[in-house]
N, C-alpha and C positions, 0 to 999 in steps of 0.2 A: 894870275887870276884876280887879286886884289890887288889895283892899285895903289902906289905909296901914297901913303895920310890916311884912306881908308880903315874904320876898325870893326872887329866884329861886334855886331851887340849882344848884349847878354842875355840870353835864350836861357841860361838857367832857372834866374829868378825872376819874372816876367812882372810888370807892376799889376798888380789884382786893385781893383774897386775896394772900398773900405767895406766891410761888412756889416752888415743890416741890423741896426738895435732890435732886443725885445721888445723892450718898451720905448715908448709908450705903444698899445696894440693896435692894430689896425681896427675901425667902426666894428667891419666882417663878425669879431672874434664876442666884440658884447652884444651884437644881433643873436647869434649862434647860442650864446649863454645864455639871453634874455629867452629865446625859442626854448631849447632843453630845459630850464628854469618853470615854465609856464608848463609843458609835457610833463614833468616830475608830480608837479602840484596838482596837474590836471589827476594824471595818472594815483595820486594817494586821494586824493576825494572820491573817485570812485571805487577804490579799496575801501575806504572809512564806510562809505555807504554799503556795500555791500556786506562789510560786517556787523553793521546796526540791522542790513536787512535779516540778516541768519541767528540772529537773539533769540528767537523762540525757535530753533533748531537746537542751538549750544543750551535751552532752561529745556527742553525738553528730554534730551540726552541727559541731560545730568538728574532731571527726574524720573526716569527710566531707573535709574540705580538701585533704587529706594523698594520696599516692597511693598504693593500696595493694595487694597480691597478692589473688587470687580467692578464698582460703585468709579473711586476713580481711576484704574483705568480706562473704562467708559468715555469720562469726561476727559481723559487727558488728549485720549482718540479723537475724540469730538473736538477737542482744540487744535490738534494738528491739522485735520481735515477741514476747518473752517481757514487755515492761512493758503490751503490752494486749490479750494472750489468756491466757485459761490456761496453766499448763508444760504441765502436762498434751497439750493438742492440739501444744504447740509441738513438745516432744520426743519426740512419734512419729512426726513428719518426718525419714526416712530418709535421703533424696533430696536432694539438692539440689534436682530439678525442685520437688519438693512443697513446700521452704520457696521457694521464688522465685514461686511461683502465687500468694501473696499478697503480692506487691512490686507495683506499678505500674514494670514496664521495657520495653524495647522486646526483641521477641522474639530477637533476634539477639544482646542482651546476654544476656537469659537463657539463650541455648545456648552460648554463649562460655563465662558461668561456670558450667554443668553442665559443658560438658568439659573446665576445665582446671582442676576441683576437684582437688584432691590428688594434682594430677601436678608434673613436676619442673620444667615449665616454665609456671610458673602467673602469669605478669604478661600483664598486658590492654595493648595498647597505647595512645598515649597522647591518641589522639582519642575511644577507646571510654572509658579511664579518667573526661574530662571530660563524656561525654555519662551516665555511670553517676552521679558525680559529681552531675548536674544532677538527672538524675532521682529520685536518691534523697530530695535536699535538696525536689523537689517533693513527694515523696511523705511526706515530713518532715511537713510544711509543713501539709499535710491532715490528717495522723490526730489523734483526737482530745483533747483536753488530760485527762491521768484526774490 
């Protein structure tokens, strides 16, 4: 088969190319960094921002806590309803009834604090305080993030 002088060659260990350093990295890999890089940063700015947007969400929740006169929470009403409607429609609510028409409460609170707006004896007592309390932090809770 093989003629003399002929030899086989070595099929075992076959010669392989030298292998490819890590470094230094290819352009590709700081293109790639510098993109992901710039999407992180984009990406935390508009977390930042929308956390500065929800500030009077988080001081309102935490004033929610507190127990308060009918007096303010009237006006705390009145503050949350001005961050997502116009002033405009907010401040020609007269009424107590007409701002409390877009609160989600039980009907028995909303006539409570219609009638003991701006009188002298204007505290809720204190199983209504915690049911007002609940409802508001519900009604919190829903509207929507601007």
């Amino acid at each position: 088969m093989l003629e003399k002088g002929f030899s086989v060659p070595e099929l075992l260990l076959p010669a392989l190319p030298q292998s490819i350093p890590w470094f230094p990295l290819p352009p590709g890999w700081f293109v790639l960094s510098g993109v992901l890089l710039i999407a992180l940063i984009i990406f935390l700015i508009f977390r930042l921002a929308r956390w500065r947007r929800n500030l009077w969400r988080r001081q309102a929740l935490a004033s929610l806590q507190q127990p308060q006169s009918v007096d303010s929470w009237l006006a705390l009403i009145k503050r949350i309803l001005l961050m997502h409607q116009p002033r405009k429609s907010v401040s020609q609510t007269l009424s107590p009834e007409q701002l409390l028409e877009q609160v989600e409460i039980d009907a028995e609170l909303r006539q409570q604090l219609s009638q003991k707006y701006c009188q002298p004896d204007n505290q809720l007592e204190a199983n209504q305080n915690a049911r007002l309390q609940i409802q508001l932090t519900n009604w919190l809770e829903k509207l929507p993030y601007v």
